[in-house]
Every structure is written in structure tokens, then in C-alpha cells.
C-alpha positions, -999 to 999 in steps of 0.1 A, spaced: 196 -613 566 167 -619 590 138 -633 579 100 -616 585 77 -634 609 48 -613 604 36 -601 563 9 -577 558 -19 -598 541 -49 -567 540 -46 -528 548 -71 -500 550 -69 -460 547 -87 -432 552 -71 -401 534 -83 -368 530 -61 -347 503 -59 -309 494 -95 -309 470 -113 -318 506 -120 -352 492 -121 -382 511 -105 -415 498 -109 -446 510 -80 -473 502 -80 -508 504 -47 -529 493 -43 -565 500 -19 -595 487 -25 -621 460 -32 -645 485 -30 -672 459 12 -665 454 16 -677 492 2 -710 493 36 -723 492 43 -712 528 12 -727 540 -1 -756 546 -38 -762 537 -54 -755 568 -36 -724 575 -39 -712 535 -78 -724 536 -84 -698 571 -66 -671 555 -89 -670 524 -120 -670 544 -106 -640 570 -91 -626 538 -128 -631 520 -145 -619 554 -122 -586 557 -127 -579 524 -163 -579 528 -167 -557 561 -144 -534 546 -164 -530 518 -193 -526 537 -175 -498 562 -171 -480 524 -204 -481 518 -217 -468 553 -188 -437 551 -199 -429 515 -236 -428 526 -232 -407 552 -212 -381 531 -237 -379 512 -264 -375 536 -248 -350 546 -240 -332 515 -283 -336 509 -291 -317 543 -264 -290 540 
């Protein structure tokens, strides 16, 4: 069995389904259970890009969601 050398820590989707709705879908790990493969330094940078990721992303949410519904206000 090989071992990974890459884990996905954060993901992101846009999806659009059948009802013409828009969903936006974040996942991302429990940071916290992978401390033991880390050592401080590199656990301490991932919370903080983890923490900064989750923040833009959140942010890229808010900006999609208010232009939907600009646009639903001028149609």
C-alpha cells in the first residue's frame, strides 16, 4: 500500500441542480485530528491559511449571493 503525499485540507463548489438553484459548497477537514502529523510550525500555518481560506470563501458567498439577487431585483 502506498502512502498519500498530498490530503485535501479545504474544497469549494459551485453547483447548479435541476430547480435552477445555485449552491455553493464548502467542505473542509477537522484540522484539529491532524496535529499528529505535524509539527507546530507546520500545524500553526495550516490553521491560519485554513482560517484565511475559510474567510475569503465566505466572502466569495456573500459577493455570488448578492449579485443573484441584484439581479433577481432588476429583472
Amino acid at each position: 500500500m502506498c502512502k498519500r503525499e498530498e490530503a485535501l485540507l479545504m474544497g469549494y463548489k459551485l453547483l447548479y441542480n435541476k430547480e435552477a438553484k445555485l449552491i455553493t459548497e464548502r467542505t473542509s477537514v477537522d484540522i484539529n485530528k491532524l496535529k499528529i502529523y505535524f509539527t507546530d510550525e507546520e500545524f500553526n500555518t495550516l490553521k491560519t491559511v485554513i482560517r484565511e481560506a475559510t474567510q475569503k470563501l465566505d466572502e466569495v458567498h456573500s459577493y455570488i449571493e448578492a449579485s443573484l439577487n441584484a439581479r433577481k431585483m432588476t429583472n
